[in-house]
BASE-661057 format. One line per 8 residues: number of its first residue (from 1); their letters; for each residue x, y, z of N, C-alpha, C. Coordinates in Angstrom, 1 decimal. Layout:
N
NUM = a = X:Y:Z:X:Y:Z:X:Y:Z ~ ... $
***
This chain:
293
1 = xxxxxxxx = -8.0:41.6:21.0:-8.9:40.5:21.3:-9.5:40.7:22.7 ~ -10.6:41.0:22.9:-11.7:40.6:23.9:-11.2:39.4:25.1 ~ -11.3:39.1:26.3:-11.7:38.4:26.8:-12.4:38.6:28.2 ~ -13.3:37.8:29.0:-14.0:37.9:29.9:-13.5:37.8:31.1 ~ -14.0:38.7:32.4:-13.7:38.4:33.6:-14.6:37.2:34.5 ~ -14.4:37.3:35.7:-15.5:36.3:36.2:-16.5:36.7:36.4 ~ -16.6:38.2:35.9:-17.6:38.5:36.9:-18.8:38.7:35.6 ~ -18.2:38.2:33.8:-19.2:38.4:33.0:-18.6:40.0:31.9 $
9 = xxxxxxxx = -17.9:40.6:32.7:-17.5:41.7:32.1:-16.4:41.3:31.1 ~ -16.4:42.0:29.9:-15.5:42.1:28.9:-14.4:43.0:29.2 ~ -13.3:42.3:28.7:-12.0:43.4:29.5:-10.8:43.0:28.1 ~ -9.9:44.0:27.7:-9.0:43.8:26.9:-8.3:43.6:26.9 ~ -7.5:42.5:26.1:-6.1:42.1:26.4:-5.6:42.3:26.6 ~ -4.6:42.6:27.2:-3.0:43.4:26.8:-2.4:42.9:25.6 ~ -2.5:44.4:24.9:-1.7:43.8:23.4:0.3:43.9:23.5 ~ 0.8:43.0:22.8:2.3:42.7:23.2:2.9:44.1:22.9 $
17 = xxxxxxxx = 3.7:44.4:23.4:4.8:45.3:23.0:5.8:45.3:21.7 ~ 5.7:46.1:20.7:6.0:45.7:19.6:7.5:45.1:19.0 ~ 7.8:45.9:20.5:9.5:45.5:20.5:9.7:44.1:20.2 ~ 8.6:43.2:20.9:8.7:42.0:21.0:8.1:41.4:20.0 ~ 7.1:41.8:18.8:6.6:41.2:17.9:7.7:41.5:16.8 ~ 8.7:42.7:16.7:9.3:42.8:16.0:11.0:42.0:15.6 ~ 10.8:42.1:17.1:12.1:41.3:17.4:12.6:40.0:16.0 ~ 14.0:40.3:16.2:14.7:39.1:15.8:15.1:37.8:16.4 $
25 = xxxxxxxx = 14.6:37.0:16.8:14.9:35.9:17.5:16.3:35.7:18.0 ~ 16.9:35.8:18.4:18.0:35.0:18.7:18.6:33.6:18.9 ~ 19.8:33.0:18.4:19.8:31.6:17.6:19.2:30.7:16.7 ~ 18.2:31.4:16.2:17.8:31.0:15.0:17.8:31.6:13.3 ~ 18.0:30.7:12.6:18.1:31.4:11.1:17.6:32.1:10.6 ~ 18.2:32.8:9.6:16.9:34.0:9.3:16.8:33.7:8.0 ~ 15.4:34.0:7.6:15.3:33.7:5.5:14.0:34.9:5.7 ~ 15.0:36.2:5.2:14.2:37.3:4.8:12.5:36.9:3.5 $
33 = xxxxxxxx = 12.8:35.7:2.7:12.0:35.7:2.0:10.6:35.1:3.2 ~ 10.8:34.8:4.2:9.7:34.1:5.1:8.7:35.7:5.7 ~ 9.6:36.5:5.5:8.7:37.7:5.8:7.9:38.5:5.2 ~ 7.6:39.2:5.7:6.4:40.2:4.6:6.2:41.3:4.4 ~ 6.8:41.7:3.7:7.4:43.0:3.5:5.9:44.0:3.4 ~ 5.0:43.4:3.0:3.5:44.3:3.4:2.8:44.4:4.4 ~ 3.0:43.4:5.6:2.2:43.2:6.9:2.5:44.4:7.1 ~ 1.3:44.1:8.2:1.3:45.4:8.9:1.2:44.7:11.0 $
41 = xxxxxxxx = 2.0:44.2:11.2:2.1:43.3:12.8:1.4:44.5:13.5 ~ 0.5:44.0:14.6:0.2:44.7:15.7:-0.1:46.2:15.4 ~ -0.4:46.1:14.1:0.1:47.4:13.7:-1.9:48.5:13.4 ~ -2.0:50.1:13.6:-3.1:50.0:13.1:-3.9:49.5:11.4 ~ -5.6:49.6:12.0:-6.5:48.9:10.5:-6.1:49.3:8.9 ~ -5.6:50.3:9.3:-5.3:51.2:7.8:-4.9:52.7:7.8 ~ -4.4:52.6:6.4:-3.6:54.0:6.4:-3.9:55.1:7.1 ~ -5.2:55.3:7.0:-5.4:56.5:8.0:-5.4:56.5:9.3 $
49 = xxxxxxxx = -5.7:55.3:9.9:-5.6:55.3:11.7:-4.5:55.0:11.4 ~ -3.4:54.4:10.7:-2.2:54.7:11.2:-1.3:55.5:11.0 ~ -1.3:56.8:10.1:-1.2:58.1:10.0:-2.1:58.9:11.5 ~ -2.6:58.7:11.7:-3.8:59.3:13.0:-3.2:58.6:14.4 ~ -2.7:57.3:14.0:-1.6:57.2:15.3:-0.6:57.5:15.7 ~ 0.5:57.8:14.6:1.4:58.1:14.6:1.5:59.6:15.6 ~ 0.6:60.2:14.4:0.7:62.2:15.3:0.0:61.5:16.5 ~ -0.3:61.1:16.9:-0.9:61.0:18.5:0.1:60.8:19.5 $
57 = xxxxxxxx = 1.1:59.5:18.3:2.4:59.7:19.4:3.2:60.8:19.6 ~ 2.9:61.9:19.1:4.3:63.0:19.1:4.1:63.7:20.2 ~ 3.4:63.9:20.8:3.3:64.6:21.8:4.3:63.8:23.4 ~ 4.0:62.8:23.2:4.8:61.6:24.4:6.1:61.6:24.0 ~ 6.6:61.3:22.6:7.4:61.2:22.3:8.6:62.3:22.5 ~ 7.9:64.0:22.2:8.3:65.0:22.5:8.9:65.7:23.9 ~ 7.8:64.7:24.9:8.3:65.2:25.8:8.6:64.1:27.0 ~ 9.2:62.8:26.2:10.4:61.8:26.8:11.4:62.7:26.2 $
65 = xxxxxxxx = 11.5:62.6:24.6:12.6:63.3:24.8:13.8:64.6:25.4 ~ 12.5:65.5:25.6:12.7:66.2:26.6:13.5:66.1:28.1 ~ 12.6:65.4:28.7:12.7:64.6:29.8:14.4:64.4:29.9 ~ 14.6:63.2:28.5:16.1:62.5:28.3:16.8:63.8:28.5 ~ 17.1:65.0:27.7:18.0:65.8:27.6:18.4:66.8:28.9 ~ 17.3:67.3:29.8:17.0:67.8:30.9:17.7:66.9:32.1 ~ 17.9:65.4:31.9:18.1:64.4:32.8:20.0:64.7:32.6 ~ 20.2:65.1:31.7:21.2:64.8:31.2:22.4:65.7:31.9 $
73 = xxxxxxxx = 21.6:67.1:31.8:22.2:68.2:32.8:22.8:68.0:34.2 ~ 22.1:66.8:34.4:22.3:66.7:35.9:23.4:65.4:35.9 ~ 24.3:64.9:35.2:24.7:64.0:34.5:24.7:62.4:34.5 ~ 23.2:62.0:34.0:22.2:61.1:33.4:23.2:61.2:32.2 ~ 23.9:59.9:31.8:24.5:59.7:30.6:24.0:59.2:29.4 ~ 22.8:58.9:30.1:22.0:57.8:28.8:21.6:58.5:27.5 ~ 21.4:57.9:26.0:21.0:58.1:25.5:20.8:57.2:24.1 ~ 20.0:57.3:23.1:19.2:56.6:22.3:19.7:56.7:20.8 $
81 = xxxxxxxx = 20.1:55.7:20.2:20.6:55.8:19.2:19.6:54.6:18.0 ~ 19.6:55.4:17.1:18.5:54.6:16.3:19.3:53.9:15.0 ~ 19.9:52.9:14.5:20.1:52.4:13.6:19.3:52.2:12.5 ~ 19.3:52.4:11.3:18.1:52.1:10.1:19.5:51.5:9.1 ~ 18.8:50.5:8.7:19.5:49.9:7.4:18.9:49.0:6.2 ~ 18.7:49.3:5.6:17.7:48.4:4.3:18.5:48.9:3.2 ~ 17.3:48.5:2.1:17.8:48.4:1.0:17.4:49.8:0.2 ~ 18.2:50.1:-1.1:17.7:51.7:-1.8:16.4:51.8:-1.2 $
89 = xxxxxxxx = 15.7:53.0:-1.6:14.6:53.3:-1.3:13.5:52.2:0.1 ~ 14.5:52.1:0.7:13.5:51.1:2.1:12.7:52.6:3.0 ~ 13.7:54.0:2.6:12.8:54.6:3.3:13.5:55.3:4.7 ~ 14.7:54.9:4.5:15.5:55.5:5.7:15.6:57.1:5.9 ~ 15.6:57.8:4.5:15.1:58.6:4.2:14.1:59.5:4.3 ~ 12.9:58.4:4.4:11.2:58.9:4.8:11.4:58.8:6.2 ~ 12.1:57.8:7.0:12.3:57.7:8.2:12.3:59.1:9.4 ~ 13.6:59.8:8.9:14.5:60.5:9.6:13.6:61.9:9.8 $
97 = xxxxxxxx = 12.8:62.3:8.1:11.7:63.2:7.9:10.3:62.9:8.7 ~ 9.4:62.1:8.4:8.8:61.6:9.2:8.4:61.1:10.5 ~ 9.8:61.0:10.9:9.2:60.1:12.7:10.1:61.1:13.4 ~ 11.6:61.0:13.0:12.9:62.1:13.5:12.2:63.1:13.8 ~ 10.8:64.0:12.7:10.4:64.8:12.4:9.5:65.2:13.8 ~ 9.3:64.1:14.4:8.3:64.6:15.8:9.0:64.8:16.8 ~ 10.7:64.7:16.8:11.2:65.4:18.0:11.9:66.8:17.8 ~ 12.3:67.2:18.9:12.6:69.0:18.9:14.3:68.0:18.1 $
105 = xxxxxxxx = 14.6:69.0:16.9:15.9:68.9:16.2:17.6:69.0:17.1 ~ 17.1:70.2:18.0:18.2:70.5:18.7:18.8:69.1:19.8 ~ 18.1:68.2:20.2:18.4:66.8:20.8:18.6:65.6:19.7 ~ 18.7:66.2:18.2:18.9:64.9:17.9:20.7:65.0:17.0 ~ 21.4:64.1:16.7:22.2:64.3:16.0:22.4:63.2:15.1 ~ 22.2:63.3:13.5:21.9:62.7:12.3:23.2:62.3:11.7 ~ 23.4:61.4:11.7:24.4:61.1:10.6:24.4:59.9:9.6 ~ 24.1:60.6:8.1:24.3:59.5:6.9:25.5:58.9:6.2 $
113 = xxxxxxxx = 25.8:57.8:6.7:27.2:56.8:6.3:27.2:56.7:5.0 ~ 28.2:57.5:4.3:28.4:57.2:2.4:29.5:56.1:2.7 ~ 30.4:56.3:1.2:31.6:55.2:1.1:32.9:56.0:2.1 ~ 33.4:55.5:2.6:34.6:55.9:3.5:35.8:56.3:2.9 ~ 35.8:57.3:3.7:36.8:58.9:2.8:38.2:58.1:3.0 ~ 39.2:58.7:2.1:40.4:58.4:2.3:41.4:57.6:4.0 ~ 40.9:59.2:4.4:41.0:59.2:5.8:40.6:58.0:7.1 ~ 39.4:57.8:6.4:38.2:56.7:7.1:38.8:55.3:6.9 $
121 = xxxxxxxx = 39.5:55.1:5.9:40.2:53.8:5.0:41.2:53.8:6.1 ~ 41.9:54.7:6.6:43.1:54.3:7.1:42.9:53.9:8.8 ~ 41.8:53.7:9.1:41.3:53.5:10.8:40.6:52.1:10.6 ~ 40.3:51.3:11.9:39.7:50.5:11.6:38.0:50.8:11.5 ~ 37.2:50.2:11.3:36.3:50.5:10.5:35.0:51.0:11.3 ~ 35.6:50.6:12.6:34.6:51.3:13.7:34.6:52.6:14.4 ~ 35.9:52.9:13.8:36.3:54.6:14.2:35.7:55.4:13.7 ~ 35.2:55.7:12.1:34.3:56.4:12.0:32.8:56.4:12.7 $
129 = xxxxxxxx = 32.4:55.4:13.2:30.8:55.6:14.3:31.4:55.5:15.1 ~ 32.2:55.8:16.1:32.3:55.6:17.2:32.4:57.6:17.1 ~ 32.8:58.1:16.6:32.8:59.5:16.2:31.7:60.5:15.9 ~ 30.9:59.6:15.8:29.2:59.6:15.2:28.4:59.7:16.1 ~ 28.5:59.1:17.3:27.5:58.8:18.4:27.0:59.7:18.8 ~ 25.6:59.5:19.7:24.9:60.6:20.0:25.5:60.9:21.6 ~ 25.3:62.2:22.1:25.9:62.8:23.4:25.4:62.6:24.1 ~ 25.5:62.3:25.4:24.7:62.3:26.8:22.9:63.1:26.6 $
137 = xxxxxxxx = 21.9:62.4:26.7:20.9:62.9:27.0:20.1:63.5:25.0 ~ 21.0:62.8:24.1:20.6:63.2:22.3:19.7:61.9:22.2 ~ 19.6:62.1:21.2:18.7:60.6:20.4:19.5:60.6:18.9 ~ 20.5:59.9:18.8:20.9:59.9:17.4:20.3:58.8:16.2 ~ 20.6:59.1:15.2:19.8:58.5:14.0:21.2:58.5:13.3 ~ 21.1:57.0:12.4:22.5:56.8:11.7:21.8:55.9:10.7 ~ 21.9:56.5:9.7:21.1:56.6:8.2:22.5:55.9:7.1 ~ 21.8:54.2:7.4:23.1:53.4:7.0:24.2:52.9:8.4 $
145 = xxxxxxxx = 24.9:52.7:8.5:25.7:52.2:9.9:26.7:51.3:10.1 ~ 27.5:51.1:10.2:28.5:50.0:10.7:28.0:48.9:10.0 ~ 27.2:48.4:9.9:26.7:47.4:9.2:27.2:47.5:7.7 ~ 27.1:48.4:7.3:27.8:48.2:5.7:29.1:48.0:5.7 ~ 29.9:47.3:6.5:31.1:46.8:6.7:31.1:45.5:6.9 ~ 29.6:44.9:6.9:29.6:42.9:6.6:28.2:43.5:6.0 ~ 27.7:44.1:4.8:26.6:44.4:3.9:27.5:44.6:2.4 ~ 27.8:45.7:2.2:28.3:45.8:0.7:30.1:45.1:0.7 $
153 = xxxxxxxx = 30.4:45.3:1.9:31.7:44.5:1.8:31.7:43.4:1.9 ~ 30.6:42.6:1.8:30.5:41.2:1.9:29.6:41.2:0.2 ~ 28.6:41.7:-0.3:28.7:41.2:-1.7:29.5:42.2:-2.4 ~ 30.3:42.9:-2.4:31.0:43.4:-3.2:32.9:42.9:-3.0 ~ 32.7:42.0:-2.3:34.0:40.9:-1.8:35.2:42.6:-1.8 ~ 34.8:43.0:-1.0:35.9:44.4:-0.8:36.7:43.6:0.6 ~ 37.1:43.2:1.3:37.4:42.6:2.2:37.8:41.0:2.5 ~ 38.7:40.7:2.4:39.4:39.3:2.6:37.8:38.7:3.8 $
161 = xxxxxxxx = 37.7:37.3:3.4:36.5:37.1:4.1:37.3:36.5:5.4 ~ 38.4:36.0:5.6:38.2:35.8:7.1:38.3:37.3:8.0 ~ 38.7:38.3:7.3:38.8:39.8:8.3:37.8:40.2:8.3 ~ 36.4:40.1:7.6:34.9:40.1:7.2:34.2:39.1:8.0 ~ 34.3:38.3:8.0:34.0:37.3:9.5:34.3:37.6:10.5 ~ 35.6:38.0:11.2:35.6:38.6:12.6:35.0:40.1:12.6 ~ 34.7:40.8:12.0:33.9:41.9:12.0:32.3:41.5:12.9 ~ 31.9:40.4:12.9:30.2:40.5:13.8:30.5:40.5:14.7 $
169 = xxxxxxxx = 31.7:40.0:15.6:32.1:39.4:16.7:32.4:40.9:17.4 ~ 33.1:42.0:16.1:33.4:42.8:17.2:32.3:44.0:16.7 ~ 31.2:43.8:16.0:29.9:45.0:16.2:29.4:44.5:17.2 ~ 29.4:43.3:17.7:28.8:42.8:18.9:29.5:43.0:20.3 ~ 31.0:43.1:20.5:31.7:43.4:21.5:31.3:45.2:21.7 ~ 31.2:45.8:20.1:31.0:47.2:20.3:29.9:47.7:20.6 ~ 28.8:47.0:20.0:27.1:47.4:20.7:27.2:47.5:21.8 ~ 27.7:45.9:23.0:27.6:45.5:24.2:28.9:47.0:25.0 $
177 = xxxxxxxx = 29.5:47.3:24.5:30.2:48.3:25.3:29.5:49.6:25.3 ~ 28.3:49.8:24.0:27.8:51.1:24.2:26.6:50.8:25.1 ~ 26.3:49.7:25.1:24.9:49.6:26.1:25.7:50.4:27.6 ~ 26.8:49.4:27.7:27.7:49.6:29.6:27.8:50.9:29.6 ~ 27.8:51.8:28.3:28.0:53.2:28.7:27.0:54.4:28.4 ~ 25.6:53.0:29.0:24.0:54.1:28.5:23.4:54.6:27.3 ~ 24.2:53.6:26.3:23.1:53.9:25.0:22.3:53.0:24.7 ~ 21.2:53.2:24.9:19.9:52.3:23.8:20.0:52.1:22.2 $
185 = xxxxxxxx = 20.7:51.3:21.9:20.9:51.1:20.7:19.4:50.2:19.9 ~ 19.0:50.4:19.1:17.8:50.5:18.6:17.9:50.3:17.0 ~ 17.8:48.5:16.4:18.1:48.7:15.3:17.4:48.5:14.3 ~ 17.0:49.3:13.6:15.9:48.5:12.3:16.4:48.1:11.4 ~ 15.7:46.9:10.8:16.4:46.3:9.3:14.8:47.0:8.7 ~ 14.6:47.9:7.6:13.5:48.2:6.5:13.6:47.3:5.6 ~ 12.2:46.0:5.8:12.7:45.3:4.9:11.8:45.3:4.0 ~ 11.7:46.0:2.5:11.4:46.0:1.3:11.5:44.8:0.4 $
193 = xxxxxxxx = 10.3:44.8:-0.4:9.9:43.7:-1.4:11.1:44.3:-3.0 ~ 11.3:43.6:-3.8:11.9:43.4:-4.6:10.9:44.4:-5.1 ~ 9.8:44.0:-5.5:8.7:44.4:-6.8:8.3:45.9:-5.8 ~ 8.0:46.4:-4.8:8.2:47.8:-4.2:9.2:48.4:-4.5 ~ 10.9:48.2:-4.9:11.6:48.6:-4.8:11.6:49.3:-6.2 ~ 11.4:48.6:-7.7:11.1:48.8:-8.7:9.9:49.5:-9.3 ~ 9.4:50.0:-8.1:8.0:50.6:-8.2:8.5:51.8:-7.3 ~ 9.3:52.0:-7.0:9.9:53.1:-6.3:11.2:54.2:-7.2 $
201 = xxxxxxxx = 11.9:53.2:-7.8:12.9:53.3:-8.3:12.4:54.3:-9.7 ~ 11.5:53.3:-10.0:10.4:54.0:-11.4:9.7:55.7:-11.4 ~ 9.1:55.8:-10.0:8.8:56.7:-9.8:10.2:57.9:-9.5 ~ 11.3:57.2:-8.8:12.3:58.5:-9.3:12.8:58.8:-10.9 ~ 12.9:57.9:-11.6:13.1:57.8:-12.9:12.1:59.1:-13.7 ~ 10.6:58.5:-13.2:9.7:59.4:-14.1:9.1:60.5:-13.5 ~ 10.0:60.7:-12.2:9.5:62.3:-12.1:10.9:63.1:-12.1 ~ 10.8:64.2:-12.7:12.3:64.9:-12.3:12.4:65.4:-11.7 $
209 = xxxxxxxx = 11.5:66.3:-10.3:12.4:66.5:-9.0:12.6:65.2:-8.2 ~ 12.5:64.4:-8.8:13.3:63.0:-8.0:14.2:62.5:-8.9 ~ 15.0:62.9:-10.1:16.3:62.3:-10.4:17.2:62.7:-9.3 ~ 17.0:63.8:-8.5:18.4:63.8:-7.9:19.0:62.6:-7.0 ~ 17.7:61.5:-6.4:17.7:60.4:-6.0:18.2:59.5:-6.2 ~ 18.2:59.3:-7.9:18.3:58.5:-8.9:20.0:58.0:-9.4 ~ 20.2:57.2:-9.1:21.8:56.5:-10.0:21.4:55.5:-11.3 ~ 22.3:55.6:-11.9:21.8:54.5:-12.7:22.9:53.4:-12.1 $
217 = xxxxxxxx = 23.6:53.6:-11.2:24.3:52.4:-10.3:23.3:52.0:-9.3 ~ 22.3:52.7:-9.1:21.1:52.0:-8.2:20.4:50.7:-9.5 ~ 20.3:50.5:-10.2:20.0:49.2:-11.1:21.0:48.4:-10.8 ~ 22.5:48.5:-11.0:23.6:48.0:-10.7:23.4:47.2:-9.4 ~ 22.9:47.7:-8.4:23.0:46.8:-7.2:21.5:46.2:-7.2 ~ 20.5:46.8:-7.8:19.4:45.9:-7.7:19.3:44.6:-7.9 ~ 20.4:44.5:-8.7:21.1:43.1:-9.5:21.2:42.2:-8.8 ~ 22.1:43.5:-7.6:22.7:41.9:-6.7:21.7:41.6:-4.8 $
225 = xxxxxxxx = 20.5:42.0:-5.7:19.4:41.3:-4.5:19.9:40.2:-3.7 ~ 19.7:39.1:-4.4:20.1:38.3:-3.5:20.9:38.0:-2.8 ~ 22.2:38.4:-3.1:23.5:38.6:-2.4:22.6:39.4:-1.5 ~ 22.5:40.5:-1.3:22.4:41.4:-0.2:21.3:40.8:0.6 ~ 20.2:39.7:0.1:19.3:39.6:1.4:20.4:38.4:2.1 ~ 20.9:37.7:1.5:21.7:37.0:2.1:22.5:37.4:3.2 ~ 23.4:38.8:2.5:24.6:39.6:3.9:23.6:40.0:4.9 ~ 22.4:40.1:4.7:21.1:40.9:5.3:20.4:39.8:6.7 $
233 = xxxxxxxx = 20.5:38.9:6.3:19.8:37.2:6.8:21.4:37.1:7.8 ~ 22.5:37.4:7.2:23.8:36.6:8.0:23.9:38.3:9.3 ~ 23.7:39.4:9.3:24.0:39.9:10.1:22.8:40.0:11.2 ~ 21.6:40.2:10.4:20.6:39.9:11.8:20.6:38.6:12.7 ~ 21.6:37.3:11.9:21.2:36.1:12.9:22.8:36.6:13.8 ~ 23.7:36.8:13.4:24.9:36.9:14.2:24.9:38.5:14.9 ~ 24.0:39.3:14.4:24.3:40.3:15.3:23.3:41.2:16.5 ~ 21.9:40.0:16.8:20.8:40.2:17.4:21.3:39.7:18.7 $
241 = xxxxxxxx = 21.2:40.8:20.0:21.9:40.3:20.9:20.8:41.2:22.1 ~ 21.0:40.4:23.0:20.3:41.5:24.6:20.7:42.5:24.6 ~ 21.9:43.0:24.6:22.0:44.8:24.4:22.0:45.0:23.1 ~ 21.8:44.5:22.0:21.3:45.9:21.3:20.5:44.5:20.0 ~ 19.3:44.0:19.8:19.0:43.2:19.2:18.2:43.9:17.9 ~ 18.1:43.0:17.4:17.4:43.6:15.7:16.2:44.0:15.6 ~ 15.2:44.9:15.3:13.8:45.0:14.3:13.6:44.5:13.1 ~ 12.7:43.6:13.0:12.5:43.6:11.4:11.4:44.6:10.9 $
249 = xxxxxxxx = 11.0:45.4:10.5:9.9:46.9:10.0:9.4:46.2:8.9 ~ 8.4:45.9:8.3:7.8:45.7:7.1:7.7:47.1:6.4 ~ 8.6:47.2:5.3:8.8:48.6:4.5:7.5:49.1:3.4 ~ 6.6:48.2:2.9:6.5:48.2:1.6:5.0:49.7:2.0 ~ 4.5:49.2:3.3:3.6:50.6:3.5:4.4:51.6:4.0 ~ 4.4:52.8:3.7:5.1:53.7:4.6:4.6:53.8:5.7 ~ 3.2:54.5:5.7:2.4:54.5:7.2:3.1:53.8:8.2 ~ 2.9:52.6:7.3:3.1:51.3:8.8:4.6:51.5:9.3 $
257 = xxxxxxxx = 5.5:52.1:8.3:6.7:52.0:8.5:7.2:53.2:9.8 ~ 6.4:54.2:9.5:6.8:55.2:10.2:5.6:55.1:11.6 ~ 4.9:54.7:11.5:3.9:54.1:12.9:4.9:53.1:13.9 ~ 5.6:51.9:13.1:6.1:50.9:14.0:7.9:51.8:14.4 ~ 8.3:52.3:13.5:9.6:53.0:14.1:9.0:53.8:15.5 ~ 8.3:54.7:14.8:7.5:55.8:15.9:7.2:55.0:17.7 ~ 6.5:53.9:17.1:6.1:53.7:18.4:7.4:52.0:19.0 ~ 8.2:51.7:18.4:9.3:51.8:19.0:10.2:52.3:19.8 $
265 = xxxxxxxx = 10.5:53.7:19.1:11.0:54.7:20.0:10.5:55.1:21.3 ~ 9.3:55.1:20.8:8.2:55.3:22.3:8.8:54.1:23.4 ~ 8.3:52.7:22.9:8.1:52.0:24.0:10.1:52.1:25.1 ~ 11.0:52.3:23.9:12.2:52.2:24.3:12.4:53.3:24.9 ~ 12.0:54.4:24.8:12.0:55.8:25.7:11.2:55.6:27.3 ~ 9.9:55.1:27.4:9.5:55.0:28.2:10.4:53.9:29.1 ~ 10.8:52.7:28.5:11.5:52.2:29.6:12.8:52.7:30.0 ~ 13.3:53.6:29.5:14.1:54.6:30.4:13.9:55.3:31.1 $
273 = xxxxxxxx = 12.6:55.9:30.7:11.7:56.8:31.8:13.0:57.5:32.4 ~ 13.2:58.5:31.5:14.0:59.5:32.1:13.5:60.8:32.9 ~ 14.0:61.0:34.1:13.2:62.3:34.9:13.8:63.6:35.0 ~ 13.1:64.7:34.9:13.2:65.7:35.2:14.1:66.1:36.6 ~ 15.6:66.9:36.3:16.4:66.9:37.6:16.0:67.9:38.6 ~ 15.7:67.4:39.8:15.4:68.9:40.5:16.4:69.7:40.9 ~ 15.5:71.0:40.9:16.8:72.3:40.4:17.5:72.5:42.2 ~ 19.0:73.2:42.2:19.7:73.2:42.5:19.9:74.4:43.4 $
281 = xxxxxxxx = 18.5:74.9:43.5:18.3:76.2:44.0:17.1:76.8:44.7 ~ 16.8:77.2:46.0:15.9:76.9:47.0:14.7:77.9:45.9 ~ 14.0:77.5:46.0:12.7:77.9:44.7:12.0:78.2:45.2 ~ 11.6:78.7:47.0:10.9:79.5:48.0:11.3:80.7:47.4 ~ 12.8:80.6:47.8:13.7:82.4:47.9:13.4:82.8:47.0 ~ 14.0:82.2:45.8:13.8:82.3:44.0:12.5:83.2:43.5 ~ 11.3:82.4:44.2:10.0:82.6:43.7:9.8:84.2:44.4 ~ 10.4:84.4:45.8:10.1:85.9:46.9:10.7:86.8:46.0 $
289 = xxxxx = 12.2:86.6:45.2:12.7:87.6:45.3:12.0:88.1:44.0 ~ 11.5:87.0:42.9:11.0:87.8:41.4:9.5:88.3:41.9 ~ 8.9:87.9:43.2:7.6:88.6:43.6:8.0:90.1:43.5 ~ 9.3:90.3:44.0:9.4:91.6:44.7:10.0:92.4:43.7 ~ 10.5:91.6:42.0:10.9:92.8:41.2:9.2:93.7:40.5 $
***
C-alpha cells in the first residue's frame, strides 16, 4: 500500500514482518477451521513470483547462515532450530527439500521423529529431543517434534490424561530453557485443508514411485481429523509463548509454503545478525610472509 509524504511524493509502506502476520496470538483460542489453509498472507501475487522470491532469498539466507556457524568458532552459542508439524502430507517433507535445500548441508542437522523405540519408552519423553538439538552455530530441522507427545498421544488416549496435561507446562518450561541457552526455536504448524490432503493422498495412491509414501494406516488417521485439529488448536493456544511462539503456514499452496518458511528463517536469522569473528592472528605479518613464498 502506497502512501504520501508532505511533500506530494509517494513513498511505501512498510510491509509487517511476517513473523508477526503469522504469529499465534497468545491467550486466545484457537479454531483451526477459522483459517485458510489456501491464503497466501503478505505473501507474493502468484506462483511464479513466489517461486522467483524464494531463490532470491537463498543467497542472504546462505550467507546468515554462514555468518551463524563462523560466529560459533569464536564461541557464539547461538543457534536456530526449526520445528515443523502438520498433518500427513502438510509438506514437512517438501519443507526440509525445498527451503533446508538453500542452506550449505554441512550447518544443518535433521532429525525425523517416528514412534519411540523401546529404549525412548523407558526416558521421559523429552530426552529423546533434547539429544536431537542442533550444536552451537547449526540450524536444526525436526521433522515432527516433541509435540507428538500431546498430538497422537492425546487422540490415540496412549497416555493417562492428567500425565498428558502436565506435558504443555513442561514443553513450555523446556522451550524457555533452550531460548536461556541461545536457541531460536522457530515453530511451524503446516496447516492443510482436509479436501488437499485427499488430493494428495490420491496422488500417492495413483502413482507408483509414490507408494513408498503411502500406508493404508494413513486413511486410518485421516479418520480422526477432527481429533487431531483439536490436539492441534489445544497445543498452539497453551504452547505459543515469547521464547519460542507458534506459526500458523497456510499449506494447501506449496509455493506459498516454502516462500513463508524461507522468509521466516530469514527475518529470524537477521535478528541475530550473527558476525563474522575476527581472526586471531596479526594479518599484516600473515599477508608479508605468503608475499614472500
Amino acid at each position: 500500500m502506497a502512501k504520501k509524504d508532505g511533500g506530494g511524493k509517494r513513498r511505501q509502506a512498510s510491509q509487517p514482518a511476517l513473523r508477526d502476520v503469522l504469529r499465534v496470538p497468545e491467550g486466545e483460542r484457537i479454531d483451526l477451521s477459522a483459517y485458510d489453509a489456501r491464503a497466501t498472507p503478505a505473501g507474493p501475487a502468484d506462483k511464479a513470483a513466489g517461486v522467483a522470491a524464494t531463490t532470491a532469498l537463498a543467497p542472504r539466507l546462505a550467507s546468515l547462515q554462514e555468518r551463524l556457524y563462523a560466529a560459533s568458532t569464536a564461541g557464539d552459542r547461538r543457534r536456530l532450530l526449526l520445528v515443523l508439524q502438520g498433518m500427513d502430507t502438510s509438506g514437512k517433507g517438501g519443507t526440509v527439500k525445498h527451503v533446508i535445500g538453500l542452506f550449505n548441508p554441512s550447518g544443518c542437522r535433521i532429525h525425523a521423529f517416528k514412534a519411540p523405540t523401546a529404549e525412548e519408552r523407558n526416558h521421559p519423553f523429552l530426552w529423546r529431543v533434547t539429544k536431537a538439538l542442533p550444536q552451537p552455530g547449526e540450524i536444526g530441522i525436526f521433522d515432527r517434534s516433541h509435540y507428538e507427545d500431546v498430538l497422537i498421544a492425546r487422540v490415540r488416549d496412549l497416555v493417562p490424561r492428567p500425565r498428558l496435561d502436565r506435558r504443555y507446562a513442561q514443553i513450555n518450561g523446556f522451550e524457555k530453557s533452550l531460548a536461556e541457552d541461545g536457541v531460536t526455536v522457530v515453530k511451524v504448524f503446516l496447516h492443510l485443508s482436509y479436501e488437499e490432503q485427499r488430493t494428495r493422498l490420491l496422488e500417492r495412491v495413483d502413482n507408483p514411485e509414490k507408494h513408498w509414501k503411502f500406508s493404508p494406516g494413513d486413511i486410518d488417521e485421516r479418520a480422526l481429523w477432527p481429533s487431531y485439529q483439536e490436539a492441534y488448536s489445544l497445543a498452539l493456544e497453551r504452547c505459543t509463548t515469547d521464547e519460542a511462539p507458534w506459526y500458523v503456514v497456510p499449506a494447501d499452496r506449496k509455493w506459498y509454503r516454502n516462500w513463508a518458511i524461507s522468509k521466516l528463517l530469514l527475518e529470524h536469522l537477521e535478528a541475530l545478525d550473527p558476525a563474522y569473528p575476527p581472526g586471531d592472528f596479526d594479518v599484516a605479518e600473515c599477508r608479508a610472509r605468503l608475499l614472500r613464498t
